[in-house]
Every structure is written in C-alpha cells, then in structure tokens.
N, C-alpha and C positions, 0 to 999 in steps of 0.2 A: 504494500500500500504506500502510494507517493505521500506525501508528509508538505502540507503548499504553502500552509499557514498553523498559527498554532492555534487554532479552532478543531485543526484535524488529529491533536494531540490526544488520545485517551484521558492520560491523565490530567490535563487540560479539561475534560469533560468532567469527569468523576470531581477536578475540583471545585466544577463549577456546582455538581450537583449538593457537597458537602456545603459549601457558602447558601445554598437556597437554602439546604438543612437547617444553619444555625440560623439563619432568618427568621425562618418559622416559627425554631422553637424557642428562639428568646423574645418573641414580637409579644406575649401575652399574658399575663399572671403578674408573680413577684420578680421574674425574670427582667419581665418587662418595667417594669421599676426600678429594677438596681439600674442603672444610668451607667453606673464605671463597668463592670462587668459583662453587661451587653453589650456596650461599646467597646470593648476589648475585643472580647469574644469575635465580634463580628467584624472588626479591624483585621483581625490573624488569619479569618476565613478568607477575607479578599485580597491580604498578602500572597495567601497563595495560588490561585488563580491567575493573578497579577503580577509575580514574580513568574509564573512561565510563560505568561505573554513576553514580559519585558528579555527577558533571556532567549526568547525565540529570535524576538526583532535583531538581539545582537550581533553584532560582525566576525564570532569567535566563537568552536569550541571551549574553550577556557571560560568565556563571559557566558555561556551559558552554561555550564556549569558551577559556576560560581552563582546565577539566581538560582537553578534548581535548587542549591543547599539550601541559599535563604527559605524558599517556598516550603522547602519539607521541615525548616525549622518553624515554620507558621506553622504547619501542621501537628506539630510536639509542645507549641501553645495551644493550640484551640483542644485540644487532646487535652493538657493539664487543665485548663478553666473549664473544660466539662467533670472534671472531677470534682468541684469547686464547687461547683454549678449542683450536681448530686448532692455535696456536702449539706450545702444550706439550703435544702430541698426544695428549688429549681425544674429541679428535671425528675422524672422518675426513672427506673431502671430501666424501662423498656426503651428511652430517647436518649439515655444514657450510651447504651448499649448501641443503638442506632448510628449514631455520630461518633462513638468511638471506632466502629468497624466502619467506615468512610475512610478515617483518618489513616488506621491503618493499612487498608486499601492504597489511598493516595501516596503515605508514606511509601510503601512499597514499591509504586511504579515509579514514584522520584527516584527512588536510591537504582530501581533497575536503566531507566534512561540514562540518569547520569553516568551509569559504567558502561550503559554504550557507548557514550561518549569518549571513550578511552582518556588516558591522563594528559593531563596538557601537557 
C-alpha cells in the first residue's frame, strides 16, 4: 500500500480514533468539570495525532522519527491521566479499559513505524 499523505497512516487513524475517544469521555459528568484534567487529557490526545502529521510533513527520516517519539510519549500521558481519571472516579472500568487499549494499540504501531524507519 503507497503511503501519499499521513491520512493514509494506520496509526495516524487509530490516533485519530483515540482523541474522539477522550473527547467523548471527558465532554460530560465530573470529568467535564475538572477544567485542568480535561484539558490535559485532551491536549496529549491531539499531540498525538499531530505529532505524526507534523513528522510526516518533515524532510527526514531522523525528523520523523524524532515526532513519532514525541507522539507515542502523548500517548504514555493520556495513558497515565486515564489512571487519574479512574482514580477520582471519572471514568468507570469499562472506559477505562477502553482508552487504555487504544493507547496501547497506538503505542505499538508508533514504536513499530519508527523501527521501520531504521536508525538515523
């Protein structure tokens, strides 16, 4: 499969699908009231997405690989603030559970692109 824009990126997609995720599920409740944690929460979700646009556009191996890390490190945020987010009962297990297997999802195709990317 040709690869034309980073639209046509899997994980590109699946990031997109995890950022509607935490959309959702902090758009309503007490979720939606903590102000700093929503807005965290939903900051980290669109780092990543956003960080493999911006790394696609770049003119390098090396610079795309260098926002893949950033994006998969939004990813190991939005992952800990859904713990958080459980904690002070937020989320229940079940959306919990939801957007933690996203993250890890996502995580996983970052770390496998990037090693196609062989080492700068």
């Amino acid at each position: 499969m040709s690869v034309d824009s980073f639209e046509d990126l899997v994980v590109w997609q699946r990031s997109r699908e995890l950022c509607v995720q935490v959309y959702r599920t902090t758009g309503a409740g007490p979720f939606g009231r903590d102000f700093g944690l929503r807005d965290q929460i939903r900051r980290a979700s669109v780092s990543v997405m956003s960080n493999i646009a911006e790394g696609f556009g770049r003119y390098s191996r090396a610079e795309m690989r260098h926002f893949l890390a950033i994006a998969r490190g939004s990813v190991f945020e939005v992952q800990s603030q859904v713990y958080l987010a459980c904690d002070l009962g937020y989320l229940n297990a079940a959306e919990a559970e939801k957007l933690h297997a996203l993250c890890r999802e996502v995580a996983r195709m970052l770390a496998g692109l990037r090693a196609s990317l062989g080492k700068p």
